[in-house]
C-alpha positions in Angstrom: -10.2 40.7 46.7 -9.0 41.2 43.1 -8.3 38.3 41.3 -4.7 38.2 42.8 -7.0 37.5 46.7 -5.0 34.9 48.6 -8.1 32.5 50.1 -7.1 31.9 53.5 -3.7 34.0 54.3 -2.8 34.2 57.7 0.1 35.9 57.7 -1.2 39.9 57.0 -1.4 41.4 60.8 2.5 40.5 60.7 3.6 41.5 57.9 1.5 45.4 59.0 3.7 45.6 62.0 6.9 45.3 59.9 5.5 47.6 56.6 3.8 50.3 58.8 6.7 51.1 61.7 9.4 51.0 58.6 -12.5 22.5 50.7 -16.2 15.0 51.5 -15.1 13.3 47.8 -13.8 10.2 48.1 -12.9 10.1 44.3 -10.4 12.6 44.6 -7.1 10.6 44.9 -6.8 11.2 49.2 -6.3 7.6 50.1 -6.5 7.8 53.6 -3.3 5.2 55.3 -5.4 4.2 58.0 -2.8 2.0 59.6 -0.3 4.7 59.9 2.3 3.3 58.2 4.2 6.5 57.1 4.7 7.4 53.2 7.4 9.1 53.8 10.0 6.2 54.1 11.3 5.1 50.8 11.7 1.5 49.5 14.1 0.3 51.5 12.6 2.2 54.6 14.6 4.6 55.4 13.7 8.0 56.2 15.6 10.9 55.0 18.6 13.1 57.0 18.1 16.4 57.4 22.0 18.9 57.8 21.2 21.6 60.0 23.0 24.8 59.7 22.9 28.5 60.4 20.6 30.5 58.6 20.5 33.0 55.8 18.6 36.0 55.6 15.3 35.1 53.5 15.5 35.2 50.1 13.4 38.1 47.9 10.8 35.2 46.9 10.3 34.4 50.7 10.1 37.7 51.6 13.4 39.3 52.0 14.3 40.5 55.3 17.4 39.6 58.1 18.9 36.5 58.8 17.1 35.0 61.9 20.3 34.7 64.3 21.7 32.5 67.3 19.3 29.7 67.8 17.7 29.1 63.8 18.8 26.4 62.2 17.9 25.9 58.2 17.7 22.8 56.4 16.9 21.3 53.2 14.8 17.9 52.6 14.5 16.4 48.9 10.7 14.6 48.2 9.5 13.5 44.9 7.7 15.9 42.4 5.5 13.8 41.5 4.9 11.6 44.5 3.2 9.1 42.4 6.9 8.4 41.3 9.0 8.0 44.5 12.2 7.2 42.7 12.0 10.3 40.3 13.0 13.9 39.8 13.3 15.3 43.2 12.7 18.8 44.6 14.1 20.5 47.9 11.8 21.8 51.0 13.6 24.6 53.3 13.0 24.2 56.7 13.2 26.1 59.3 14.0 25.1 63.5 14.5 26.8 67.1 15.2 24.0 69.6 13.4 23.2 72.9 14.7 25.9 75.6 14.0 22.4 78.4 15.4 20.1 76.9 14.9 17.3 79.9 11.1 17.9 79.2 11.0 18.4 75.4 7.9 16.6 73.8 9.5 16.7 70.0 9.1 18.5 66.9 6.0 21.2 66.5 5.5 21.7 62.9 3.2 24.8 62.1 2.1 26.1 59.0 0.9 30.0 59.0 -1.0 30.1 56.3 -1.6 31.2 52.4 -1.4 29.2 50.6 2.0 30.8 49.6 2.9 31.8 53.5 6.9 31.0 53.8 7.0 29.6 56.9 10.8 29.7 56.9 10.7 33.7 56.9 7.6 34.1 59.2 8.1 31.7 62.1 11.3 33.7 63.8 9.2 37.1 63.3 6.4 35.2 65.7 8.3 32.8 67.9 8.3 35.2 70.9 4.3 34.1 70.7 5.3 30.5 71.1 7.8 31.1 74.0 5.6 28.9 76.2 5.4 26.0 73.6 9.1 26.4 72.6 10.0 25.4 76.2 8.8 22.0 75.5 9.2 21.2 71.7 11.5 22.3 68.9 9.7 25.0 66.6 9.7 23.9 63.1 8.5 25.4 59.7 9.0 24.8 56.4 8.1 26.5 52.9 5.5 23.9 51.4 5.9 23.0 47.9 5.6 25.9 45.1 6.1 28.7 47.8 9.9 30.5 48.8 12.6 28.4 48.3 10.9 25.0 47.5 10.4 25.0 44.2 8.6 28.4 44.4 6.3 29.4 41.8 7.1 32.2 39.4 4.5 34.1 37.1 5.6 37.6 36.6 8.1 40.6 37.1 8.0 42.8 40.1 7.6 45.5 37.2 4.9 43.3 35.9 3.3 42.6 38.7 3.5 46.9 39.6 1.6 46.8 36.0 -0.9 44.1 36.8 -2.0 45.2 40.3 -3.0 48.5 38.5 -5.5 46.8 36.3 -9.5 47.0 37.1 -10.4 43.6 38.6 -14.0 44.7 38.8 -15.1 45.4 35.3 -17.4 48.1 34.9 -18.2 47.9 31.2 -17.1 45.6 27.8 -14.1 47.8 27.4 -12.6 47.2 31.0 -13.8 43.3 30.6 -11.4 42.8 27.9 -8.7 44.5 29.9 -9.2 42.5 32.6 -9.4 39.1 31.1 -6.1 40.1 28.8 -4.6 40.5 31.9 -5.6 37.2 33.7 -4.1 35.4 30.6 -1.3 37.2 30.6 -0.8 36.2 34.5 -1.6 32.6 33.6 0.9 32.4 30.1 3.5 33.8 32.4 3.1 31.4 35.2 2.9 28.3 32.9 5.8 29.6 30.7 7.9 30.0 33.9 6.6 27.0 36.4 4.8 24.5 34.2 7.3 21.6 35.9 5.8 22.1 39.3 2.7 23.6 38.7 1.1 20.3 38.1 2.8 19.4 42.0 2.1 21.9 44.2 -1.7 21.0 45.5 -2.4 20.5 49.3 -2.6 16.5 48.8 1.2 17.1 47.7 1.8 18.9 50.5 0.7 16.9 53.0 2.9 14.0 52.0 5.5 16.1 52.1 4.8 16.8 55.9 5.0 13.2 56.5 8.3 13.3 54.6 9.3 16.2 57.3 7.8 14.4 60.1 9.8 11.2 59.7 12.9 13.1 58.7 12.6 15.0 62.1 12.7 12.0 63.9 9.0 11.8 65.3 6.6 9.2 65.2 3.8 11.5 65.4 3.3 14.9 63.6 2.8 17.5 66.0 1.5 19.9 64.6 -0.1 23.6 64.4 -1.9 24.8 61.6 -3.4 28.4 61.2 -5.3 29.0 58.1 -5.4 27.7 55.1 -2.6 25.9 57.6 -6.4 24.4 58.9 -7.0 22.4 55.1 -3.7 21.1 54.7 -3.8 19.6 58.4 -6.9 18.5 58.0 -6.0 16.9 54.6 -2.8 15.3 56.5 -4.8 13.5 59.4 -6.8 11.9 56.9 -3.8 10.4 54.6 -2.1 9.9 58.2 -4.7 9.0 60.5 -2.7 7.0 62.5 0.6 9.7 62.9 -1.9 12.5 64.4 0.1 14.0 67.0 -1.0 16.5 69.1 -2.5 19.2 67.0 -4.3 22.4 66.5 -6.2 23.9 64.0 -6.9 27.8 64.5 -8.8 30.5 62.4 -10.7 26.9 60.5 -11.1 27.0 56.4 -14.5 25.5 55.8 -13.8 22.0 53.7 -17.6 21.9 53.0 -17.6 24.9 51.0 -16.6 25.3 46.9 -14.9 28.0 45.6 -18.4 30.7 45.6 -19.2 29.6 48.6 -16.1 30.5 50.2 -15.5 33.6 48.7 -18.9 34.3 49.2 -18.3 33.2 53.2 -15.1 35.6 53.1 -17.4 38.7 51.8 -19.6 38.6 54.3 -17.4 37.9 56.9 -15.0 40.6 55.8 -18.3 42.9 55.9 -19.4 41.7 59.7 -15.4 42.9 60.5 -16.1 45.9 58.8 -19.1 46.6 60.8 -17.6 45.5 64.0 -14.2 48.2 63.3 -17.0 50.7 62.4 -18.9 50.5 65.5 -16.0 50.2 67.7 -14.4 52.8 66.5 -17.1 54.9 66.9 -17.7 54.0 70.2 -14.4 55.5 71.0 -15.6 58.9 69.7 -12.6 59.8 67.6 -10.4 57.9 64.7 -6.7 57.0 66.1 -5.2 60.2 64.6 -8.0 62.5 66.3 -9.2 63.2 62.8 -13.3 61.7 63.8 -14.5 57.8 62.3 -15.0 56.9 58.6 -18.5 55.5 58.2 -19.3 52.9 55.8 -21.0 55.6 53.1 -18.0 57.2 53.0 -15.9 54.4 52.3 -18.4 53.3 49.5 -17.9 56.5 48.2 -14.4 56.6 48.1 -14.0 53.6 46.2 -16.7 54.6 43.4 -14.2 57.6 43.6 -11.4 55.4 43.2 -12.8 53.7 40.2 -12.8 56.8 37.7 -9.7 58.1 39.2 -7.2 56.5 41.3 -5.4 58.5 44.3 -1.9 59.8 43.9 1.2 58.2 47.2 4.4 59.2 47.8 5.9 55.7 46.2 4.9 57.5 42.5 2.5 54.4 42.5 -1.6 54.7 42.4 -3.7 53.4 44.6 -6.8 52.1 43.0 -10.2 50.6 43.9 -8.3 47.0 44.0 -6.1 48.3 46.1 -7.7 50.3 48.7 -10.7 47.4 49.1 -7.7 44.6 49.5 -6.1 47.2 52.2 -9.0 47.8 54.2 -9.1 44.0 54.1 -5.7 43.7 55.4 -6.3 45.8 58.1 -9.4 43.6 58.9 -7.3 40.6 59.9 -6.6 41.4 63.6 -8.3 44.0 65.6 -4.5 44.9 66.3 -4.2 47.0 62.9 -7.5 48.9 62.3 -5.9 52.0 64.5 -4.2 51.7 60.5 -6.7 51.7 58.4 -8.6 54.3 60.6 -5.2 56.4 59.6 -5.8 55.2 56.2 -9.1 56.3 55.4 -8.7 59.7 57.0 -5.8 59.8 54.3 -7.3 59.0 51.9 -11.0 60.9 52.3 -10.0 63.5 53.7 -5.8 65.1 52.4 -6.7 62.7 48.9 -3.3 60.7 49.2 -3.6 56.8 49.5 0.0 56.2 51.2 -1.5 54.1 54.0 -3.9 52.3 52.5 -1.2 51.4 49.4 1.1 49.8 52.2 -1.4 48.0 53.9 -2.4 46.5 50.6 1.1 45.8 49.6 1.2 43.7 53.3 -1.2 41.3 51.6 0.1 41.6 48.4 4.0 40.4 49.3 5.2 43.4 48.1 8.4 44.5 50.2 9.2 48.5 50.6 12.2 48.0 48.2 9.4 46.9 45.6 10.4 43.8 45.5 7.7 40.7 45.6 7.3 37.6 47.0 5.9 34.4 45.2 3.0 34.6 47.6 0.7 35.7 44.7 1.8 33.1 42.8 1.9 30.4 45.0 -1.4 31.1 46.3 -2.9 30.9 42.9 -1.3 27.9 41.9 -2.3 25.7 44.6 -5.4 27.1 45.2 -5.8 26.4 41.3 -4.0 22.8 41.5 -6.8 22.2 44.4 -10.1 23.0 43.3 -11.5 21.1 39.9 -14.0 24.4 39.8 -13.7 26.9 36.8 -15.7 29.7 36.3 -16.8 31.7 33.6 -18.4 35.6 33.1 -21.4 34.5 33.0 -21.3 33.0 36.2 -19.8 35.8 37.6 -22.6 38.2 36.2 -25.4 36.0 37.5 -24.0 35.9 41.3 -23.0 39.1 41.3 -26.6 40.4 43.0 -25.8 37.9 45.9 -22.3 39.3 46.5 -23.0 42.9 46.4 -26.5 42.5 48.7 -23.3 40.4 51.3 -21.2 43.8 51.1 -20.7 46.7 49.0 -17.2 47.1 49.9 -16.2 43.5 49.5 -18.7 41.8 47.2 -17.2 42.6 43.7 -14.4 42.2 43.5 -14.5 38.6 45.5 -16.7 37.6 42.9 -14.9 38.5 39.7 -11.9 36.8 41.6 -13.9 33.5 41.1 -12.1 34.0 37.8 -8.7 33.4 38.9 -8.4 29.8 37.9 -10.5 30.3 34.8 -8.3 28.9 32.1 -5.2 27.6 34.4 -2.7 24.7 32.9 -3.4 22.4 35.5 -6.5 20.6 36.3 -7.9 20.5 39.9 -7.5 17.3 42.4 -11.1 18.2 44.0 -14.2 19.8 44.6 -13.7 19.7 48.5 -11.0 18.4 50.5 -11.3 14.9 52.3 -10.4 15.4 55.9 -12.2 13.1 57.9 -9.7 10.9 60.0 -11.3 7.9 61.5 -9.0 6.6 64.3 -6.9 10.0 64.8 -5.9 11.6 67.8 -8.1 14.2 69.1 -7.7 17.2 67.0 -8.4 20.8 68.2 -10.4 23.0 66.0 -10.7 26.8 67.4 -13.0 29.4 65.6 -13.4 33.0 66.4 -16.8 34.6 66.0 -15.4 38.3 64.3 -12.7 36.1 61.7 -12.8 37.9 58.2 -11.0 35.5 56.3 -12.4 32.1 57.7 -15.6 32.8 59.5 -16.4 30.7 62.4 -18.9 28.3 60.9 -15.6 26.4 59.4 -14.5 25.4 62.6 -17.7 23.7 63.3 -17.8 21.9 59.8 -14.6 21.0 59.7 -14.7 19.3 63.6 -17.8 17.5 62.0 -16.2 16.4 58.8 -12.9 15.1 60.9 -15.1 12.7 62.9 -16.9 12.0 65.9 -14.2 11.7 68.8 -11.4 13.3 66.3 -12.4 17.2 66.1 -13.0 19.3 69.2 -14.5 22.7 69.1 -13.2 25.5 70.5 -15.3 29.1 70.0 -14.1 32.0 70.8 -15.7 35.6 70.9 -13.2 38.1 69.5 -12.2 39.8 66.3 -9.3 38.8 64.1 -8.0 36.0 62.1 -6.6 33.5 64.4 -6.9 33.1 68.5 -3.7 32.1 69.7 -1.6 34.7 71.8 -4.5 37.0 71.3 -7.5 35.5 73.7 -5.9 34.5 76.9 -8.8 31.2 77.5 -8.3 30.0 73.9 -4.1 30.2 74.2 -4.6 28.4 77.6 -6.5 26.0 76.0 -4.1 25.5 73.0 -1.3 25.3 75.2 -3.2 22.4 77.6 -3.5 20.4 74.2 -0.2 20.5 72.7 1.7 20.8 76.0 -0.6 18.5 78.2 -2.4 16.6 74.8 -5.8 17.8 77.6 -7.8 19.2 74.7 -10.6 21.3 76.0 -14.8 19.9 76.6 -15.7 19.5 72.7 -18.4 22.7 72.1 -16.1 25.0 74.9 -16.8 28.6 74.5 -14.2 31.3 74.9 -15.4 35.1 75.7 
């Protein structure tokens, strides 16, 4: 929740497992193509040919990790920069597929985004598709890095040895001294990005994006985009069915970003959701008498305490690295994502309070951070901020951070600071900002469901129902479900059914349905 705090990533319980066992303005240049016609063909209308081949491991800015194996196929698809000029400079998309396993009875392409912004989805999709068996029966699996993220036309700010120098810095200023420090910093994170990106950084907003999924869509062969979003996944498909009302497949929209909401009203929506999970691990873990290592539950005083503790003096790992305030609050926040991971942060706080080493806590930051064990990063960071940054018009000074600071600390006292000095993050940026909330209402579209979860951290469950309202009447259908975690699917059995029913069946579920 430093400055660095990806909005809407969906992609943190993953990335635990590997680490841990090793925004309605019609002025803001969505014209919706109500007839369908696809803006993906070019002028002479045909759509673009994708050459499948065997993949490579991902790259360092994707992630790093092992080639994918028998049965991935990788591909490459050129779209416009600017898509305002069709016929100029192009850039390159990776893509990434697993056919249908019944192929008499395949449906077509599922495209899914996981997340982010920043999220490669060529480097996470084969670490989840044993969750999508049931769906992969039926269509091919398909993701793709989105523009300014991986390996198309990724966005690059800083060093890894930069970025080891910049995490380190105090995101929530205590005084004028550590202001100065902070805001030197920021700049220096901005200079580099817009000495190092400034040809795509004006590119790589969600609008962008979501042409570029029609561009995937027709180059895959479909008339429809099926498609499953998870996320920030939730905004761009949201943005896509109303530029493409008329090529809504079947889709899904799971763990919903609110497109009501500006920039403090999200964050401010993240702090208190990422306090009601807090509660929620508290309780249940207290319930269960003892932390996962036998070593008794951290209570919420004693997590307050550590960080004050953190602030004046940061806690020594095994890495040589320091784990401090920023870090530990953006860990516990990791672990917060799925109900899956807080046996880790119960291991991390009993670290960290009790033997005075922050190894744990320092890995499940670096899981949100994109930070691999071999200290390399990702562009995840960077990518997030750019888009998020070539997205929203808002930019915020001190001052406004100093006046809504009593709101944000009375929402959580682990959480609320340092979400609200990250409301500088955009705060001097290159690029202006397309909006001040995404357009996603889709007159005309195919039904689209919309699934919240009533314990989500990162995109509490009041998005779902705004965003089902803002698609349109006969367009969004709600799904709620009662659980913990960022995102439903393959976790709730009802919800998954019910996901499966639409994309498998295109039966979405009784609009208003309730999951336990």
């Amino acid at each position: 929740m430093s400055p660095h705090r990806p909005r809407a990533v969906a992609l943190a319980s993953a990335a635990l497992a590997i680490v841990l066992t090793a925004t309605a303005c019609g002025g803001d240049g969505q014209k919706s193509d109500a007839g369908g016609k696809s803006a993906t063909d070019d002028r002479n209308g045909a759509a673009a040919k994708l050459r499948w081949s065997a993949c490579s491991a991902p790259t360092a800015a994707q992630g790093g990790g092992k080639a994918p194996g028998k049965g991935w196929e990788c591909a490459k698809l050129p779209v416009p920069l600017d898509h305002a000029k069709p016929d100029g400079e192009k850039i390159e998309l990776a893509l990434i597929r697993a056919r249908a396993t019944q192929k008499s009875d395949r449906i077509g392409s599922l495209v899914f985004n996981f997340g982010g912004p920043g999220g490669s989805g060529v480097a996470t999709l084969p670490g989840l598709a044993d969750t999508y068996t049931t769906l992969r029966a039926r269509y091919d699996l398909v993701s793709f890095d989105p523009r300014g993220v991986g390996e198309s036309a990724g966005v690059w700010c800083q060093s890894d040895k930069e970025l080891d120098e910049s995490l380190q810095i105090d995101g929530t200023p205590d005084d004028d001294a550590e202001l100065r420090t902070t805001l030197a910093s920021n700049k220096a994170y901005i200079d580099a990005c817009a000495k190092n990106s400034s040809k795509v950084l004006p590119h790589v907003d969600t609008i962008s994006a979501a042409k570029d999924m029609d561009r995937i869509r027709a180059a895959l062969g479909e008339e429809k985009l099926h498609y499953f979003g998870i996320s920030y996944g939730t905004e761009l498909g949201g943005v896509y069915a109303h530029l493409f009302p008329g090529k809504v497949g079947r889709t899904v929209l799971d763990a919903v970003v609110d497109p009501t909401q500006d920039p403090v009203q999200g964050n401010l929506g993240q702090t208190k959701g990422f306090q009601l999970a807090l509660d929620n691990y508290l309780k249940g873990c207290a319930s269960k008498g003892t932390g996962a290592t036998g070593g008794g539950c951290p209570t919420q005083e004693q997590i307050t305490t550590l960080l004050k503790n953190l602030d004046a003096k940061p806690l020594p790992t095994a890495q040589g690295r320091k784990l401090t305030q920023d870090e530990a609050v953006n860990g516990i926040a990791a672990a917060l994502y799925s109900e899956e991971s807080w046996k880790y942060l119960t291991a991390g706080l009993q670290e960290a309070i009790g033997k005075g080493t922050g190894n744990t806590l320092l890995l499940l930051f670096d899981s949100l951070s994109g930070r691999s064990p071999d200290g390399r990063y990702s562009n995840l960071q960077a990518a997030n901020r750019a888009i998020s940054c070539a997205d929203a018009q808002q930019r915020y000074t001190v001052e406004d951070v100093r006046r809504r600071l009593p709101e944000f600390r009375a929402a959580s006292p682990v959480f609320g600071e340092s979400a609200a000095w990250s409301l500088l993050s955009c705060t001097d940026w290159p690029v202006a900002g397309k909006w001040k909330n995404p357009e996603v209402s889709a007159p005309g579209a195919a039904p689209i469901l919309v699934v919240g979860n009533a314990g989500d951290p990162a995109t509490p469950v009041a998005g779902a129902e705004r965003m089902a309202e803002r698609l349109g009447k006969g367009v969004g259908v709600r799904l709620t479900v009662q659980g913990e975690g960022h995102g439903t699917y393959g976790v709730n059995e009802c919800a998954t059914k019910a996901v499966n029913a639409q994309l498998l069946e295109g039966k979405p579920p009784k609009d208003g349905t309730t999951c336990s």
